[in-house]
VMD Tcl script that builds the backbone (N, CA, C; Angstrom):
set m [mol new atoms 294]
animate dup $m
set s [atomselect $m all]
$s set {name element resname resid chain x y z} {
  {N N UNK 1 A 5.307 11.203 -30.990}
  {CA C UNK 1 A 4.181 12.046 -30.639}
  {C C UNK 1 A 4.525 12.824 -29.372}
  {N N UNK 2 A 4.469 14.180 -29.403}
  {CA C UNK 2 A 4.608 15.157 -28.151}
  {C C UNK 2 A 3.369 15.039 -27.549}
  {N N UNK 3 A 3.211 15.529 -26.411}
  {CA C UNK 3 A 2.268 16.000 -25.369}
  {C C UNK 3 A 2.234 17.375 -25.412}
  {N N UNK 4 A 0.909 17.576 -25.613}
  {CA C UNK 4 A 0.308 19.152 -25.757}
  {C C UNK 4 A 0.204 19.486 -24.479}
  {N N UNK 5 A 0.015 21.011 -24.156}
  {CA C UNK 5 A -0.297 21.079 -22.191}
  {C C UNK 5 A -1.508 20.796 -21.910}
  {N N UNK 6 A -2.329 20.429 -22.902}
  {CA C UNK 6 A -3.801 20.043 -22.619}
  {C C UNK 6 A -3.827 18.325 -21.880}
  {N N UNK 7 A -2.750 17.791 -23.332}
  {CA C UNK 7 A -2.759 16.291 -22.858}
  {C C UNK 7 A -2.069 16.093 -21.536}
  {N N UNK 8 A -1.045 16.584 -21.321}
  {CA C UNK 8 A -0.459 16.765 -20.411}
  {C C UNK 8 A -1.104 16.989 -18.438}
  {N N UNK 9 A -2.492 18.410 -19.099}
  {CA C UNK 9 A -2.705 17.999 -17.667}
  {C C UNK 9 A -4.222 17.474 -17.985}
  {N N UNK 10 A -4.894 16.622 -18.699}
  {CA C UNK 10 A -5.689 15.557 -18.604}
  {C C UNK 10 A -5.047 14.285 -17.909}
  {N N UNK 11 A -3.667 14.163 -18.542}
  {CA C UNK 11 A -2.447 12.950 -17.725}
  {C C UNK 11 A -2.690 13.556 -16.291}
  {N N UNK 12 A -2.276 14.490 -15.702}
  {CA C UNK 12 A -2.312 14.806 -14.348}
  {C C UNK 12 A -3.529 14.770 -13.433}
  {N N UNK 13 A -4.523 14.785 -14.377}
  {CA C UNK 13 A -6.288 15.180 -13.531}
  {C C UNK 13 A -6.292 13.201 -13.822}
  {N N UNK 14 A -5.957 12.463 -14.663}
  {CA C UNK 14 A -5.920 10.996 -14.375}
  {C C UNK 14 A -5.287 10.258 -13.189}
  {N N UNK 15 A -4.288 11.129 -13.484}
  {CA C UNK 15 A -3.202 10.502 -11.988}
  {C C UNK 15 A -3.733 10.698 -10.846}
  {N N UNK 16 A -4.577 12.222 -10.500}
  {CA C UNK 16 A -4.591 12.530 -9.257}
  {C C UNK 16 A -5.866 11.705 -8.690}
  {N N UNK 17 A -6.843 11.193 -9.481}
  {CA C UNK 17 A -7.970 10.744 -9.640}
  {C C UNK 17 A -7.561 9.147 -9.135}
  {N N UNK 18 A -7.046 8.993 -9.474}
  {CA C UNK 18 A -6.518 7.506 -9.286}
  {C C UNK 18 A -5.782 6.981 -7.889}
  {N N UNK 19 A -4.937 8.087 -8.106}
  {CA C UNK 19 A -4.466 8.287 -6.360}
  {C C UNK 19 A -5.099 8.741 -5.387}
  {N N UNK 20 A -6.366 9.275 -5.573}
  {CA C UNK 20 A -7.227 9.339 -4.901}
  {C C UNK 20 A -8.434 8.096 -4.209}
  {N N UNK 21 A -8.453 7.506 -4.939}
  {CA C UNK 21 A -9.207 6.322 -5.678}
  {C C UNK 21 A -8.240 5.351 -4.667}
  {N N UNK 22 A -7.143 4.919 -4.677}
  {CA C UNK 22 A -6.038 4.359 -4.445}
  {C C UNK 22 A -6.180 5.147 -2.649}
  {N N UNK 23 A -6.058 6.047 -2.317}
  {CA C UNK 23 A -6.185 6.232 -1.094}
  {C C UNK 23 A -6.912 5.979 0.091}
  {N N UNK 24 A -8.299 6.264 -0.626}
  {CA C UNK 24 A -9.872 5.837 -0.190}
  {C C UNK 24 A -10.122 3.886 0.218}
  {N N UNK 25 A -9.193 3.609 -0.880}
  {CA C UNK 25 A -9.329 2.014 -1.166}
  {C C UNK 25 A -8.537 2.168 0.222}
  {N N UNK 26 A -7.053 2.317 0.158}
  {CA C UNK 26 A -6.060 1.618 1.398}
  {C C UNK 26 A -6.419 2.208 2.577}
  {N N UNK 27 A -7.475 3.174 2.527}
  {CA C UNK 27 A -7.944 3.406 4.152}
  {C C UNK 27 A -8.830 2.352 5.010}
  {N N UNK 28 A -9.457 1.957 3.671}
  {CA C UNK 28 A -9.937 0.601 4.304}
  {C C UNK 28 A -9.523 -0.501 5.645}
  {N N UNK 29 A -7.778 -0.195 5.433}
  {CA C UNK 29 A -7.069 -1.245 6.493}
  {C C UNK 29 A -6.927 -0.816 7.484}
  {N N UNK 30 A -7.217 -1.731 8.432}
  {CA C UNK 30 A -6.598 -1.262 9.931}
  {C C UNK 30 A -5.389 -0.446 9.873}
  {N N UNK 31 A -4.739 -0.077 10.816}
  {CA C UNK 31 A -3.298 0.609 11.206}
  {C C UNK 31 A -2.437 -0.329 10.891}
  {N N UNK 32 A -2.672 -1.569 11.560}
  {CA C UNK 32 A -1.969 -2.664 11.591}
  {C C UNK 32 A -1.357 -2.949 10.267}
  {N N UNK 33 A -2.454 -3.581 9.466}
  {CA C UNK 33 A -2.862 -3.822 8.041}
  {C C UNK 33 A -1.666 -2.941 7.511}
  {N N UNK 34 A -1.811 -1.308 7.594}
  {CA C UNK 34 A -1.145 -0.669 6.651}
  {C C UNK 34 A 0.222 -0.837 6.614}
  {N N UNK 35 A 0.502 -0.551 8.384}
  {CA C UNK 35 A 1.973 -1.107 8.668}
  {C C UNK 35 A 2.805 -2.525 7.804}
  {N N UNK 36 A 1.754 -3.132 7.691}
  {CA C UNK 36 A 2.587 -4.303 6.821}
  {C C UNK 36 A 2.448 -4.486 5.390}
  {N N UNK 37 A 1.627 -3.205 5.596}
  {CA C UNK 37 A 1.492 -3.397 3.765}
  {C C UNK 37 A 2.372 -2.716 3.032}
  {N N UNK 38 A 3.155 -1.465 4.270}
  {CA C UNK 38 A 4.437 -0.897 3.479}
  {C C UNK 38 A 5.128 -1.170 3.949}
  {N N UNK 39 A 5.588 -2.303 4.973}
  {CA C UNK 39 A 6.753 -3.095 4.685}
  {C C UNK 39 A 6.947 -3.888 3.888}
  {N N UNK 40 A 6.161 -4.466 3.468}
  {CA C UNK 40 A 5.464 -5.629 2.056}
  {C C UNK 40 A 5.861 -4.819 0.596}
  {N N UNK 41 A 5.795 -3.623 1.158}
  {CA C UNK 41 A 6.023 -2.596 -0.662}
  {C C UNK 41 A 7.748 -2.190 -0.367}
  {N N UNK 42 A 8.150 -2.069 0.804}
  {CA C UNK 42 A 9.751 -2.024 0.984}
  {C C UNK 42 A 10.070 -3.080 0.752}
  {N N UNK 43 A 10.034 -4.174 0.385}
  {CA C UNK 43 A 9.868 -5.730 -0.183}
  {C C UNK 43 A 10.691 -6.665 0.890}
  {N N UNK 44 A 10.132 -6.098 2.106}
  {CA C UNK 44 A 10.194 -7.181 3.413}
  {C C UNK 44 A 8.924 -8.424 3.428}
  {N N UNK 45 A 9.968 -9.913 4.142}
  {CA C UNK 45 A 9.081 -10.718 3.842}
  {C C UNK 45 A 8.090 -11.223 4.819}
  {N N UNK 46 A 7.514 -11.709 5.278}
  {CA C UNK 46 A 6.568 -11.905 6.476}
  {C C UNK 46 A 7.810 -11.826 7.751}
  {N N UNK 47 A 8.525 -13.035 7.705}
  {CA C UNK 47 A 9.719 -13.274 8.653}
  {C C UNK 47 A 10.354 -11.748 9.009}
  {N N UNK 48 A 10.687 -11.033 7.744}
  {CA C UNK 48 A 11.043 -9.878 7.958}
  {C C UNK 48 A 10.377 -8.835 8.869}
  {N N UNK 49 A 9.148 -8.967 8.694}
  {CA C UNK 49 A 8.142 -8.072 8.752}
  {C C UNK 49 A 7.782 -8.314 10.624}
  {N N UNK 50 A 7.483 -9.541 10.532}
  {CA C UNK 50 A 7.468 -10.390 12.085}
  {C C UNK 50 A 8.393 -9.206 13.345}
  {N N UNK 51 A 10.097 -10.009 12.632}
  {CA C UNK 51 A 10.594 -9.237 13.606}
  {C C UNK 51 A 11.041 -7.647 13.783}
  {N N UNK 52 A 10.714 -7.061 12.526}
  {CA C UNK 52 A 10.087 -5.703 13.269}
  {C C UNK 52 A 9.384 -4.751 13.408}
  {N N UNK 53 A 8.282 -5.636 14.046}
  {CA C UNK 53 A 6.814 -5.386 14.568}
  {C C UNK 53 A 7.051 -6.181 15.892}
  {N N UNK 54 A 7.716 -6.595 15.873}
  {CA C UNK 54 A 8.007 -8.118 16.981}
  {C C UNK 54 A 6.857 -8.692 17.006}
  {N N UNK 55 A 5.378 -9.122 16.323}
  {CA C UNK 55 A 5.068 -9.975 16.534}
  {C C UNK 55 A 5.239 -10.747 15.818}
  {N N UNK 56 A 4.398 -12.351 15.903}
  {CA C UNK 56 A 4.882 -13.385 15.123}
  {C C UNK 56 A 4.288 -13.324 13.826}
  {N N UNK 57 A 5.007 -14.378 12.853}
  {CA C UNK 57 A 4.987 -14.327 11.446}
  {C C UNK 57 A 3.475 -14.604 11.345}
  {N N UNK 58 A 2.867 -15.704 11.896}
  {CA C UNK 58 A 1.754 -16.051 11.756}
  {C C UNK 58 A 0.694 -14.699 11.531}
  {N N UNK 59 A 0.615 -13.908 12.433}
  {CA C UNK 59 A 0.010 -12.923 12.580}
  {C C UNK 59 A 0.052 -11.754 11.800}
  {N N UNK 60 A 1.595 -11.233 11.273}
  {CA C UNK 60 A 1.545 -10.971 10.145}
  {C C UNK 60 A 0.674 -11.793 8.842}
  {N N UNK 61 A 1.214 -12.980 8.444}
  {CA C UNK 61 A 0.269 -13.447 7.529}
  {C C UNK 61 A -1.168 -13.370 7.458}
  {N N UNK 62 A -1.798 -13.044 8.869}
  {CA C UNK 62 A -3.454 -13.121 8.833}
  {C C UNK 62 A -3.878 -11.859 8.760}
  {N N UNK 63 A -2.571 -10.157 8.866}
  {CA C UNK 63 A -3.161 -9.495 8.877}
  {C C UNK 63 A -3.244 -9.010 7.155}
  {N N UNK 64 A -2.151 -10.094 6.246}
  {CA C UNK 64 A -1.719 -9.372 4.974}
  {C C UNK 64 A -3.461 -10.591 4.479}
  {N N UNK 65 A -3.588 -11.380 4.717}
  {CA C UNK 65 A -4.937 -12.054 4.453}
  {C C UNK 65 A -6.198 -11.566 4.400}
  {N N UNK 66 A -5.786 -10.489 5.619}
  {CA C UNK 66 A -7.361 -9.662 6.094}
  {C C UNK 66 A -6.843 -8.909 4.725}
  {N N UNK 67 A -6.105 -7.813 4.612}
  {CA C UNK 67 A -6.172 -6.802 3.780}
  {C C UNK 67 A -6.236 -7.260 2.155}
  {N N UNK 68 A -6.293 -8.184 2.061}
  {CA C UNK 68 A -6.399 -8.697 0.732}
  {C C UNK 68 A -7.739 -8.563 0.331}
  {N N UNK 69 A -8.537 -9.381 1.068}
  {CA C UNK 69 A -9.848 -9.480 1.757}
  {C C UNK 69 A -10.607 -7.994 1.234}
  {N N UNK 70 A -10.430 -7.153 2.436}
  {CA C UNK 70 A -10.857 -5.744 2.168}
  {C C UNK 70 A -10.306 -5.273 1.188}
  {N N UNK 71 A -9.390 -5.177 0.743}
  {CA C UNK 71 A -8.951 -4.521 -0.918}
  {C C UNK 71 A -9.521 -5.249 -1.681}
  {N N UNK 72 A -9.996 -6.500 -1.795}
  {CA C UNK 72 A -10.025 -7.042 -2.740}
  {C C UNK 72 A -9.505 -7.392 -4.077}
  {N N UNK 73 A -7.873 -7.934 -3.686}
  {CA C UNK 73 A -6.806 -8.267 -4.336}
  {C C UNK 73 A -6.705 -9.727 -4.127}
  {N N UNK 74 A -6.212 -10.229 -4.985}
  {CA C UNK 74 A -5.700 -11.526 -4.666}
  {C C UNK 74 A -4.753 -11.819 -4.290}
  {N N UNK 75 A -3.575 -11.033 -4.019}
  {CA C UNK 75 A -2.530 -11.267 -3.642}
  {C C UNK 75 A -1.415 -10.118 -3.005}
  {N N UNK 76 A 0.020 -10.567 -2.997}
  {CA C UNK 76 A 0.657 -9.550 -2.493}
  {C C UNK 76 A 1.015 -8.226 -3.666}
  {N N UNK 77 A 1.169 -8.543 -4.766}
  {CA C UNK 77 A 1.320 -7.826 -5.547}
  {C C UNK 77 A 0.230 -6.669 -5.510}
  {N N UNK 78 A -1.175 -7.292 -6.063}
  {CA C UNK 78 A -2.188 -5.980 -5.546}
  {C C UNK 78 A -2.127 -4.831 -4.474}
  {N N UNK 79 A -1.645 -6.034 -3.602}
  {CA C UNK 79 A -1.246 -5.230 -2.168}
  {C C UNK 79 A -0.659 -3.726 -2.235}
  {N N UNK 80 A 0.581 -4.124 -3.093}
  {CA C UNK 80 A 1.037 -3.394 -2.805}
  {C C UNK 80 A 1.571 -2.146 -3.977}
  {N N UNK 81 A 0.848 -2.902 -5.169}
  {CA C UNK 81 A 0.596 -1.552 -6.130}
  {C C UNK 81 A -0.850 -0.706 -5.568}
  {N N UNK 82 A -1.980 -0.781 -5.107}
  {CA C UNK 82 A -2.470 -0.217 -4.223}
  {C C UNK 82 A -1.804 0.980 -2.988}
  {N N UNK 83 A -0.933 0.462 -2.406}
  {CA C UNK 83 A -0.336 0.960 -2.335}
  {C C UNK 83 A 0.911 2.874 -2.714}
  {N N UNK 84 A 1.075 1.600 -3.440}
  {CA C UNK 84 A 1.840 2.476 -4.046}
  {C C UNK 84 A 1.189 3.961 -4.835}
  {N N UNK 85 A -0.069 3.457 -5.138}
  {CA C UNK 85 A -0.680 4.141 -5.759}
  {C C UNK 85 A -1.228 5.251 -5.417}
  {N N UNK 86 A -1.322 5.051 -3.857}
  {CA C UNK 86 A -1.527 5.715 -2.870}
  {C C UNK 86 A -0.550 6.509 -2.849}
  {N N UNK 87 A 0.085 6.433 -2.876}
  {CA C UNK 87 A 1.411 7.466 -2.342}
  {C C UNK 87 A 1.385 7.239 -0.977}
  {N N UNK 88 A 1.893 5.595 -0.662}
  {CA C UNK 88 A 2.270 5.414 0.730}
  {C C UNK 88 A 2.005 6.454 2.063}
  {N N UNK 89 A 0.271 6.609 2.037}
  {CA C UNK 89 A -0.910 7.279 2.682}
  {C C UNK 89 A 0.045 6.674 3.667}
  {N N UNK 90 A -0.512 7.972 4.791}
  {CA C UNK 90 A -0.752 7.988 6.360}
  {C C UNK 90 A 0.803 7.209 6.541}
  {N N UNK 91 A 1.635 6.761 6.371}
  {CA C UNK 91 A 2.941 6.094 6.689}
  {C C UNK 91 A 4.218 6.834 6.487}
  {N N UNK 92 A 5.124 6.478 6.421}
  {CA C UNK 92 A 6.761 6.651 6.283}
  {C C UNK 92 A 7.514 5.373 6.799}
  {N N UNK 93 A 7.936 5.420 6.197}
  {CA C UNK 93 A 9.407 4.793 6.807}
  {C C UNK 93 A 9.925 4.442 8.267}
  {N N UNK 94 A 10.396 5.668 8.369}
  {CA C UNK 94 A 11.028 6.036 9.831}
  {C C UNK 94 A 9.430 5.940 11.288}
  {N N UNK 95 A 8.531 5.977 10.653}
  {CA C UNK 95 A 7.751 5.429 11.554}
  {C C UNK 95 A 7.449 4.514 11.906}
  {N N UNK 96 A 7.640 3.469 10.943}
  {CA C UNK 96 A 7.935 1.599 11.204}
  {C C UNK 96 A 8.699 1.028 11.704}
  {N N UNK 97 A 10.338 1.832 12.045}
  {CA C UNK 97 A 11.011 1.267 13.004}
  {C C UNK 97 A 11.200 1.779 14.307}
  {N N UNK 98 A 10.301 2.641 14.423}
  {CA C UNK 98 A 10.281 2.945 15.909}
  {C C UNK 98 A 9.676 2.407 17.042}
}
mol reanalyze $m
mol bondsrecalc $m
mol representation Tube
mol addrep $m
């Protein structure tokens, strides 16, 4: 089965809708929150994550707890297809290790 340009951009008015949806949701988190939620989607692990943020692991864990919380995910996975879904809002990369 092909895609007509109709189906095609109904697919696109779904996507953008969703990632929208997906954006609104992950604004929810603190700064903090987000910071570890896309190191969490670069598939760093708390320990990872700890030392570079330099704070401790613990604290990471309570902030990936809070954001679970407010997303209302159960876990890390949600986390971080949320995320993703987002189109890794308000972040980069190169701004996490600075």
């Amino acid at each position: 089965m092909t895609n007509t340009p109709s189906s095609d951009h109904s697919e696109y008015l779904a996507w953008c809708e969703r990632r929208r949806v997906a954006r609104s949701i992950f604004e929810r988190l603190s700064p903090r929150e987000q910071e570890i939620a896309a190191l969490a989607a670069e598939g760093l692990s708390s320990r990872e994550c700890a030392d570079r943020l330099r704070i401790s692991m613990k604290t990471v864990e309570k902030h990936r707890l809070s954001a679970y919380r407010r997303l209302d995910v159960p876990g890390l996975a949600g986390l971080i297809r949320i995320f993703l879904e987002a189109g890794s809002p308000s972040l980069k990369a190169e701004e996490l290790t600075a």
